[in-house]
N, C-alpha and C positions, 0 to 999 in steps of 0.2 A: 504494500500500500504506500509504502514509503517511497518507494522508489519509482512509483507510477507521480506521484506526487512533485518528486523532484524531475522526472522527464518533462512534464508538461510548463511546469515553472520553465525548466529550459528552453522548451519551444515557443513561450509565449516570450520571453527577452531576449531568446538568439531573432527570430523574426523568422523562421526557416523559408515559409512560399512568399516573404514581402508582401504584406497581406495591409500593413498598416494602411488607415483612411483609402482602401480600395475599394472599390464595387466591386461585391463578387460577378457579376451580370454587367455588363454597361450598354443602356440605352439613351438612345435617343429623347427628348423631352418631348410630349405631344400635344395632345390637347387638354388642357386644364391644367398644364407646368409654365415651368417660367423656364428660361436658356440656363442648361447646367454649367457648370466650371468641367473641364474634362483636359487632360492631356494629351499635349500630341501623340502620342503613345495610345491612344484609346481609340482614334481615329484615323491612324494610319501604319500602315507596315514598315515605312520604310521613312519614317518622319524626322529623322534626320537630313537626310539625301533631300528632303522639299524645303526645310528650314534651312540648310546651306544654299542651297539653291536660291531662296528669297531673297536671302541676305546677300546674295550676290559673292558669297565666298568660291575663289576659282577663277574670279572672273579676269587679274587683272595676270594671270599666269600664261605669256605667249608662248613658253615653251609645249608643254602638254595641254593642249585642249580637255576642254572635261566633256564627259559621254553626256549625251541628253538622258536625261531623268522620266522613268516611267513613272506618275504616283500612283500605287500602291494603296488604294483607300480601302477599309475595312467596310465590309455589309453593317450596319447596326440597325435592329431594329426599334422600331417606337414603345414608348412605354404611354398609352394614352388612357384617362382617369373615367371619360366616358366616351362613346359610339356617339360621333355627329350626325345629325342628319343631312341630306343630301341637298343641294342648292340650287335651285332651279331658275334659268335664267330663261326670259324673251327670247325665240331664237333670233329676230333680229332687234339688237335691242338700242330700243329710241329714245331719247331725251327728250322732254317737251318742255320748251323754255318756258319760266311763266303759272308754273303750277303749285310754285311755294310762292305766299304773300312778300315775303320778306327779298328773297333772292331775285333777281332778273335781268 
């Protein structure tokens, strides 16, 4: 018992899978969230290679040119709080000036 004790203690202060302030799941915000905080790392594979790329590191290097950059983006799907309903528009849709008092 003791010693199950002391493993766990170990695995919670070594950090073993880097688990701190993670989402085990990472989605997308949908409908009825606000824009999450997320890392580049959560959104792209290769998020390095796109943030150098931004920043324009490489750029001023005549000798070796740098290969063009594929990005690598991750699927993530949405995490939404309720089912929207569907929106239905005019198919051709017309403005008619003149229909609110105020506006014209």
């Amino acid at each position: 018992m003791e010693q199950e004790f002391n493993a766990r203690f170990y695995d919670y202060y070594s950090n073993p899978g880097n688990l701190f302030g993670r989402a085990s799941k990472t989605m997308l915000p949908g409908n009825g969230l606000i824009g999450a905080s997320m890392t580049p790392f959560d959104l792209a594979n290769n998020a390095c290679d796109i943030e150098s790329l931004l920043r324009g590191h490489g750029t001023d290097n005549m000798v070796f040119r740098e290969a063009p950059i594929e990005p690598d983006f991750k699927k993530l799907p949405s995490l939404n709080l309720f089912e929207s309903q569907t929106a239905y528009m005019p198919d051709p849709m017309v403005v008619h000036r003149g229909q609110r008092p105020m506006f014209k």
